[in-house]
BASEKE-845260 format. One record per residue (C-alpha): x, y, z; chain. Coordinates in Angstrom, 3 decimals, decimal comma. Layout:
BEGIN
SITE;X;Y;Z;A
...
This chain:
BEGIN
SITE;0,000;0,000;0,000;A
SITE;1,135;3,554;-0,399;A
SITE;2,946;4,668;2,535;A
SITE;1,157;7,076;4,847;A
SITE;2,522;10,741;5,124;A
SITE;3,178;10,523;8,733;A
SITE;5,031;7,267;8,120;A
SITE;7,528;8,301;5,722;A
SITE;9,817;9,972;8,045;A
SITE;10,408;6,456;9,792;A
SITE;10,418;4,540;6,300;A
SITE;13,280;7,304;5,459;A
SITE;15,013;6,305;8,944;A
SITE;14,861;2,826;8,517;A
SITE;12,695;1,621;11,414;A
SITE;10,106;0,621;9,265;A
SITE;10,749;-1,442;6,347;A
SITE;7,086;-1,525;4,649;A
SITE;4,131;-0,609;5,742;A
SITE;1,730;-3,132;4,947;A
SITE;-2,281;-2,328;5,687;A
SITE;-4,302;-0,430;8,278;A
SITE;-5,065;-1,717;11,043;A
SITE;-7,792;-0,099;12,917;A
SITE;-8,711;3,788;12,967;A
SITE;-9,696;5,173;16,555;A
SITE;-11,023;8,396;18,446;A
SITE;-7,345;8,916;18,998;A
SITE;-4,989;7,401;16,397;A
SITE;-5,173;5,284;13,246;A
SITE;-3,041;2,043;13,304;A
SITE;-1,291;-0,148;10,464;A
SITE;0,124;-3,264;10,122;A
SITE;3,863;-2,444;9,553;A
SITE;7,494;-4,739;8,743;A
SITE;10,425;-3,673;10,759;A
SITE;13,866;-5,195;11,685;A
SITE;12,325;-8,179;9,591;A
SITE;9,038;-8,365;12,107;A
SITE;5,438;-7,906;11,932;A
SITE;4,424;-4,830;14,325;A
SITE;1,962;-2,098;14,227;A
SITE;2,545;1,742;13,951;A
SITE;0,038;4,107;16,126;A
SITE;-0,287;7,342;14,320;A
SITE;-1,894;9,695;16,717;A
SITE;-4,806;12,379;15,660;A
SITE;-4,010;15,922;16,180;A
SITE;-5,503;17,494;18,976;A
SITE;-8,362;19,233;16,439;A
SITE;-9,275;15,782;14,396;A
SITE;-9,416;13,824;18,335;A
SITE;-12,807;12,817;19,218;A
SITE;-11,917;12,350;22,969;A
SITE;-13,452;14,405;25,578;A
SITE;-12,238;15,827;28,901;A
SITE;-8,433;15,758;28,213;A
SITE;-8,293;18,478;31,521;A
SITE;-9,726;15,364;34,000;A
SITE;-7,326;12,849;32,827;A
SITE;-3,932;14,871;32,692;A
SITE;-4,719;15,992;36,263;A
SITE;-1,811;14,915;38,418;A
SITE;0,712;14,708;35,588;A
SITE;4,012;16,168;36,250;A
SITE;5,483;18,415;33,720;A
SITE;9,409;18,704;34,373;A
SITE;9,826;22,446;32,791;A
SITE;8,190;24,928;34,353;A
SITE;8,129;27,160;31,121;A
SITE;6,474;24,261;29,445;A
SITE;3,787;23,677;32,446;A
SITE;2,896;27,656;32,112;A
SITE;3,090;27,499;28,409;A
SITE;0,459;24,531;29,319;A
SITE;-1,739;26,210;31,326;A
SITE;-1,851;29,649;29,119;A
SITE;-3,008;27,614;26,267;A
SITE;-0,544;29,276;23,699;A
SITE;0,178;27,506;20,111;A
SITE;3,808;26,431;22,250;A
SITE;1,815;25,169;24,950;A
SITE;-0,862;23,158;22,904;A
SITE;1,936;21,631;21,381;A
SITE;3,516;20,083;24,560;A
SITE;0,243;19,100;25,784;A
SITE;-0,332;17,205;22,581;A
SITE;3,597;15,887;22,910;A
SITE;2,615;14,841;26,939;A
SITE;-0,555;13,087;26,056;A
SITE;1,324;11,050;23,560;A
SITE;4,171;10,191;25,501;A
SITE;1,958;9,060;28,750;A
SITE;0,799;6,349;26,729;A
SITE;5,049;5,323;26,059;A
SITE;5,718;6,072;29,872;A
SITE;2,440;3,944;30,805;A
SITE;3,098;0,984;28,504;A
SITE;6,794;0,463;29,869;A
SITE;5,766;0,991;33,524;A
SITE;3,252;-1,312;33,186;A
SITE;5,064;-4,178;31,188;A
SITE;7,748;-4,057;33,930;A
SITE;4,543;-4,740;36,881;A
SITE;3,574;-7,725;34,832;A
SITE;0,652;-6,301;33,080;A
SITE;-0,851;-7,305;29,779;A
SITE;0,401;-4,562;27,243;A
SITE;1,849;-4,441;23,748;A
SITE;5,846;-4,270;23,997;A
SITE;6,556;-0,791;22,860;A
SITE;9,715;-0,450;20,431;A
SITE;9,739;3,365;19,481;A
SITE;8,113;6,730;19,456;A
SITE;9,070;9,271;17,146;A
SITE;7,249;12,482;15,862;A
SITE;3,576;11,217;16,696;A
SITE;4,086;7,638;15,817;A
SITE;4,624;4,538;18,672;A
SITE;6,113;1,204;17,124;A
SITE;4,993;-1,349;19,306;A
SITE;4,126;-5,388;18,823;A
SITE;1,555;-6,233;17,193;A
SITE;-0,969;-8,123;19,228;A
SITE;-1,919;-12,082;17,577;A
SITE;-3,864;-14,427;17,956;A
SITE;-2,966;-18,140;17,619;A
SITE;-3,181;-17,955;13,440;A
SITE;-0,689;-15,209;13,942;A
SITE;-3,721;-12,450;12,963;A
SITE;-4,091;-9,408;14,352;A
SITE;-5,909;-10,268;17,272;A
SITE;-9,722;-9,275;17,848;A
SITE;-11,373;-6,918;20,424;A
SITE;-13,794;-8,502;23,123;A
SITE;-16,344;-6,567;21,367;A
SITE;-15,326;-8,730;18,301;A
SITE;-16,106;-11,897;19,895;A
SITE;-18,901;-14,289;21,855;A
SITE;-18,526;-16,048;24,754;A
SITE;-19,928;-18,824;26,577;A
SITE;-20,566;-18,190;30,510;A
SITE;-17,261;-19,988;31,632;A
SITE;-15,240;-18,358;29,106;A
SITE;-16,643;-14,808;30,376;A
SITE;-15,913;-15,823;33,742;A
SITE;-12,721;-16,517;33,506;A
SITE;-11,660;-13,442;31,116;A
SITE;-13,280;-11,462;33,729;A
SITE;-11,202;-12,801;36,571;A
SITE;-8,504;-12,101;34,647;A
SITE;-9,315;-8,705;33,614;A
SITE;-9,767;-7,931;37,215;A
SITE;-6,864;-8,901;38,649;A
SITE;-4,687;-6,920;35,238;A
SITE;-6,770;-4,029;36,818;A
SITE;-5,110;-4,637;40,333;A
SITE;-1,759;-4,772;38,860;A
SITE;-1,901;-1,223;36,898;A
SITE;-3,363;0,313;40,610;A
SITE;-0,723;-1,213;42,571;A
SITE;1,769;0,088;39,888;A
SITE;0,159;3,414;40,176;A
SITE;-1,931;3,572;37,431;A
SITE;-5,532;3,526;36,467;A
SITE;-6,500;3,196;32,702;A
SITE;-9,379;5,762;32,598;A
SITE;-11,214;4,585;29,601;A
SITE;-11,513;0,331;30,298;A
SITE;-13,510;-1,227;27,970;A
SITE;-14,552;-3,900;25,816;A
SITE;-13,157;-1,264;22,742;A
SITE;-9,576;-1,551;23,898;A
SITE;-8,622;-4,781;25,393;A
SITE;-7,703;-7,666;22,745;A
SITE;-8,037;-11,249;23,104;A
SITE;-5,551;-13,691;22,301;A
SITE;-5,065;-17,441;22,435;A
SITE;-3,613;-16,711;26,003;A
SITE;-6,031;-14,304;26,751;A
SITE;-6,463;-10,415;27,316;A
SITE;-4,322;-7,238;26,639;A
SITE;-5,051;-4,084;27,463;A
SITE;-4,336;-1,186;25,039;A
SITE;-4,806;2,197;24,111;A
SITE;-3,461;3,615;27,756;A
SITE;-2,428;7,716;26,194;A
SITE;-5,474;8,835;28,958;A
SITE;-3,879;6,142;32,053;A
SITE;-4,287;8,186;35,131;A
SITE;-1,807;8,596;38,047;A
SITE;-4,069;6,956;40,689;A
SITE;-1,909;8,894;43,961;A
SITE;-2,536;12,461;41,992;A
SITE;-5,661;12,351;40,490;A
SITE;-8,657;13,728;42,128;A
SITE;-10,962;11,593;39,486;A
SITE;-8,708;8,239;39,919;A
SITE;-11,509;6,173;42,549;A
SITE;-14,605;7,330;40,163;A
SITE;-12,539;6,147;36,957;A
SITE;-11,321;2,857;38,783;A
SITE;-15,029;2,248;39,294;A
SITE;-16,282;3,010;35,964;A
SITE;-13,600;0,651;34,427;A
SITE;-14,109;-2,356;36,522;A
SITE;-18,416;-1,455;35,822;A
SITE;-17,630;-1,498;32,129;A
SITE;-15,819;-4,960;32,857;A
SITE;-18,405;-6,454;34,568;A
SITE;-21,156;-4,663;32,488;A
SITE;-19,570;-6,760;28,989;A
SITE;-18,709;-10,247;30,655;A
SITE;-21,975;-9,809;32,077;A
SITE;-24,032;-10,139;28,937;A
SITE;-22,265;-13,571;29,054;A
SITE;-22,572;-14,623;32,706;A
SITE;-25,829;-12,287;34,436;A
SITE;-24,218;-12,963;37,688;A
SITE;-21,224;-11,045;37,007;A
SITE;-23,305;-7,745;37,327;A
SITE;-24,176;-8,207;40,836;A
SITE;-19,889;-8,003;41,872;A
SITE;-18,618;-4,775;43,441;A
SITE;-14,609;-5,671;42,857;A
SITE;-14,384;-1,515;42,288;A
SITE;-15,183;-0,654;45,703;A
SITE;-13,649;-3,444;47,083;A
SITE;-10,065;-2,495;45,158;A
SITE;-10,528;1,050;45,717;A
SITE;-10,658;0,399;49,479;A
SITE;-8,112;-2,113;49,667;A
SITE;-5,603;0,515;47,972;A
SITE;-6,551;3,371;50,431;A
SITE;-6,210;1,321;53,694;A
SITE;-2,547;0,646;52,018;A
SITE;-3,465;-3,310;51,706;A
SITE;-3,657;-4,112;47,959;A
SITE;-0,846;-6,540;46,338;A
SITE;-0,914;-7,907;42,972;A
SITE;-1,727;-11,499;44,269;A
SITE;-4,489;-10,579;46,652;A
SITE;-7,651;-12,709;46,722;A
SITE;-10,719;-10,049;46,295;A
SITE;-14,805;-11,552;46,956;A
SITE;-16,213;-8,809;44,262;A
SITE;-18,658;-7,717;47,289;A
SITE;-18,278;-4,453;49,615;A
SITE;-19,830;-3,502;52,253;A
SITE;-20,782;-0,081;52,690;A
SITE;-22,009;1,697;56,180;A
SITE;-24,717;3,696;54,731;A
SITE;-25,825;3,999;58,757;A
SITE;-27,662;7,117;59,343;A
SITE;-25,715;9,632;61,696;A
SITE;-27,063;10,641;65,296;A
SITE;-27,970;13,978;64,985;A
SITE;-28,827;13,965;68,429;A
SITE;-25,859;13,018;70,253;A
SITE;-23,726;15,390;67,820;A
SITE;-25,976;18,213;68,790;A
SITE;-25,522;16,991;72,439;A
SITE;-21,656;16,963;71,942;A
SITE;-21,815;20,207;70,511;A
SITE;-23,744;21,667;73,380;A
SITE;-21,386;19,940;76,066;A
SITE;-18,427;21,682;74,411;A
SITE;-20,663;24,531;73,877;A
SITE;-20,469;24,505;77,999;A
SITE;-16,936;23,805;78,616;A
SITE;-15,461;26,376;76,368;A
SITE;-17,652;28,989;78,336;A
SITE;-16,495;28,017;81,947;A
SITE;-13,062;28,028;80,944;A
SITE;-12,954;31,125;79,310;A
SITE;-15,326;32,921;82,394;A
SITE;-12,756;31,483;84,817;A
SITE;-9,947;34,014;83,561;A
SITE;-12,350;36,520;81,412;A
SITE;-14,454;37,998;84,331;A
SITE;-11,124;39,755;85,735;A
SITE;-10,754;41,354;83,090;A
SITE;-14,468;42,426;82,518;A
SITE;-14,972;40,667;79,165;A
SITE;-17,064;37,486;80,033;A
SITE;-19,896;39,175;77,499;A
SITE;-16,878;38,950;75,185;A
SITE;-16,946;35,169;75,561;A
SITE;-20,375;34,568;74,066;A
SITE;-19,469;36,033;70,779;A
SITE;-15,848;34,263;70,204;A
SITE;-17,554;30,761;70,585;A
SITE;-20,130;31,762;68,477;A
SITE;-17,238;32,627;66,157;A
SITE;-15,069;29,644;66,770;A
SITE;-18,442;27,596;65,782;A
């Protein structure tokens, strides 16, 4: 096939020898099929900003670290500059997230380069050596969705306990192979210690999990193994090989109103005597009634 523009540059280089077909096209990036160093891989073109179709960008970069402060003002002023290394940081999160997350054991593509918009990575196969389907490609029997599921779950644990959070989990960007799932498409992966959003978009990944393995196994919709990891990783107690029930038990008691109020009145009482005790000298016990109603 004719080579794509953006592609050429790398062709020129070297690091690809021929690009063969498209792969896919996405909100974010289209993706071909691509020979280089004498091996089948796949080249992710990324979208400019304008030609994107996803939302939100401010609620996922949240937390990032930007190591120039001229470029993190540049950032935050919006200017053509600072567009342009927003664009260069949401690309390379995806790089950073793919290596960090190979190296905890996850199930990622192997990234090989990034260069001027485009990441060289493995291509993902199946057992004919095709380019391997999404779950939304494919129908499962109840044990089969079971099992996936499991599995998804606990490559879900892994990313939090490496720090990360995907953000955008779904049925759209995880592949299946003959030795199961891989997660990809990670340019939105959120730092789960900086990111005031990362518990809601924990939750809404492991809910889209259970949501597709569900149409496969009903049961599965009934688990609450967001919750569950979410508070496991705040009390400081989640590990890679934990064993999680997919249940959580919330305390949705009601709070006693009355014995606040009678809490607040007792302290009410106390900060009054102690304050009359050494105020009245001075004449300023009427003084007294106004700084508690103050300090309340």
């Amino acid at each position: 096939m004719k080579t794509p523009k953006r592609l050429e540059p790398l062709v020129d280089d070297g690091l690809i020898d021929e690009v063969l077909r498209p792969l896919m096209s996405g909100k974010e990036a289209a993706v071909y099929v691509v020979l280089a160093s004498g091996e089948t891989r796949c080249a992710k073109v990324y979208k400019e900003a304008n030609k994107r179709s996803f939302h939100k960008l401010a609620e996922y970069q949240e937390g990032r670290k930007v190591r120039s402060s001229r470029k993190s003002r540049a950032m935050e002023k919006g200017s053509r500059y600072g567009r342009r290394e927003q664009e260069e940081a949401w690309q390379n999160a995806e790089v950073d997230a793919l290596y960090r997350l190979a190296d905890a054991g996850v199930r990622v593509p192997k990234p090989h380069y990034f260069i001027d918009g485009v990441l060289l990575m493995e291509l993902v196969v199946d057992d004919e050596g095709n380019a391997a389907p999404r779950l939304n490609d494919v129908e499962l029997d109840p044990e089969q969705a079971r099992a996936y599921h499991r599995v998804m779950i606990g490559e879900v644990v892994k990313m939090l306990c490496a720090g990360l959070i995907h953000g955008d989990l779904s049925e759209y960007n995880v592949l299946l192979t003959g030795t199961g799932p891989v997660i990809i498409d990670l340019p939105q992966a959120v730092d789960a210690a900086a990111n005031n959003n990362a518990e809601k978009m924990l939750k809404r990944d492991v809910n889209n999990m259970a949501a597709y393995f569900g149409r496969f196994a009903p049961e599965l919709l009934r688990t609450d193994y967001g919750a569950e990891i979410w508070s496991l990783f705040e009390h400081g107690k989640l590990h890679p090989d934990i064993t999680l029930t997919g249940s959580f038990k919330r305390r949705d008691q009601d709070a006693d109103l009355s014995s606040i109020l009678r809490e607040i009145d007792a302290a009410r009482d106390d900060f009054q005597g102690n304050r009359q005790q050494g105020g009245d000298k001075d004449g300023d016990a009427d003084d007294d009634e106004s700084g508690w109603d103050e300090y309340r």
